[in-house]
C-alpha positions, 0 to 999 in steps of 0.5 A: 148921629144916631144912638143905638137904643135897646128895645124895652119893656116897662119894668114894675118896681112896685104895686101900680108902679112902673118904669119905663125904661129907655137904654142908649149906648154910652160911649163906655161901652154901656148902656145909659137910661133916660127912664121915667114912671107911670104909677096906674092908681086911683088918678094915674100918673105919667112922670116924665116924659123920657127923650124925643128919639125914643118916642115910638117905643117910649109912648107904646110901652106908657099906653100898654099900661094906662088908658090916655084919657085916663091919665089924670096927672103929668109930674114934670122933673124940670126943663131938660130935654131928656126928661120932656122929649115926649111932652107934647105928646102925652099933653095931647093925648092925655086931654083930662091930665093936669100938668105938674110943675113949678115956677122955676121950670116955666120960667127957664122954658117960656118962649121956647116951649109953650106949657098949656099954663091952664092945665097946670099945678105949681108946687114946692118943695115939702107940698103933698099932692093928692093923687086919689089913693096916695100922696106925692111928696115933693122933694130936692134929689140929692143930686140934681143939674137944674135949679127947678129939679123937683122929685117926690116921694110916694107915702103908699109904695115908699118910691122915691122919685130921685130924678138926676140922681144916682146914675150908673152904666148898666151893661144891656137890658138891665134895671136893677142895681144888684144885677149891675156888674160892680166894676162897672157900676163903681166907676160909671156912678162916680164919673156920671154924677161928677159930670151931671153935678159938678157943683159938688166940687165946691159943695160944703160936706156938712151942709150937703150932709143935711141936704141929703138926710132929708130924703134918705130919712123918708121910709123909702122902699124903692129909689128909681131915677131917670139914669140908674137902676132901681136900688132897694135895701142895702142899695139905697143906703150905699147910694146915699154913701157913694153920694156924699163921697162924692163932695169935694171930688173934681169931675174928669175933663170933658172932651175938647175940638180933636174929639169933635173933629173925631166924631163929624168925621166918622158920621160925616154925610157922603154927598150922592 
């Protein structure tokens, strides 16, 4: 099974700041990102490493932007495999780079991908992180899939790094929120983020509210994550919105055998 992946060229949301875009086909009828960023400051950093079948485009569009050996920094989100496809690749290619992660993340990996515990920096949340020319401030996303989820806040450029959170279908080579068709961007965010939290069926409104604020109280300037558009002004607040309506809400049944037995028959291999 191959997924279709558009070409891309890395986007610039803010100064020294880019995303690196990957878009695969979703079987909506859209595209669905596995994005991540390279901030180009006085110590450059790589933040996530995207997914392993878009390694090509994927580590041609970081290393047009920033020199490997210059890298000084790999912020690691958390353990899934869409956020550390290309990980052993930078890690080798980026000899002066120290790795950043936390606990939580080494311990779901360990004995099944070997992190170079010598090149790393553990931190938790509220930790600043001193990147040369600015900070990192390590946050909880307002949504999130993994335990170990970690994203940040960058005190020069006002970008948050929102990880799993505000997902939504774009309909092709598409990277900003505003440029999304509104049907599509309405029904894609609610069912993406139910799937990718279901835990928010469960979640007590108020607590979650508290949770939340303390992102959306940062001065943020920009929001990016790993799979949805950018979002600036008025987009933010809406996705802050969207988000906690989503407490409480049941996510949609998930495909059961009759759609597998669909899918290993239309990419079944004839034998020669």
């Amino acid at each position: 099974m191959k997924l279709d992946l558009l070409p891309t060229e890395p986007q610039a949301i803010a100064p020294d700041t880019w995303v690196i875009p990957t878009l695969g086909a979703d079987p909506a009828g859209g595209y669905l990102g596995a994005h991540s960023l390279v901030i180009r400051g006085a110590e450059p950093v790589i933040v996530d490493t995207s997914v392993l079948f878009g390694r090509d485009r994927w580590s041609e569009n970081v290393f047009s932007l920033v020199e490997p050996e210059d890298v000084r920094w790999i912020f690691l989100s958390h353990d899934d495999h869409d956020h550390l496809g290309n990980l052993d690749v930078v890690l080798e290619r980026c000899p002066n780079a120290t790795l950043l992660s936390n606990y939580a993340t080494v311990g779901r990996l360990v004995a099944d991908i070997e992190l170079p515990l010598e090149r790393m920096r553990w931190s938790n949340v509220g930790e600043r992180i001193d990147v040369g020319d600015r900070e990192l401030v390590v946050v909880r996303p307002p949504m999130f899939d993994s335990p170990a989820t970690r994203g940040f806040f960058d005190t020069t450029t006002g970008v948050l790094w929102a990880v799993d959170s505000f997902a939504a279908s774009v309909p092709g080579a598409v990277y900003d929120a505003d440029d999304v068709p509104a049907d599509m961007y309405d029904e894609s965010f609610v069912a993406l983020n139910l799937l990718n939290t279901p835990w928010l069926e469960w979640t007590d409104a108020l607590r979650f509210d508290a949770h939340v604020a303390t992102t959306e109280s940062l001065p943020i300037e920009v929001v990016a994550s790993a799979h949805g558009p950018v979002h600036r002004g008025s987009r933010i607040a809406d996705a802050y919105r969207r988000t906690r309506e989503l407490v409480g809400r049941v996510p949609a049944p998930q495909p059961g055998q009759d759609v597998l037995d669909l899918l290993a028959a239309m990419f079944a291999v004839t034998p020669a």
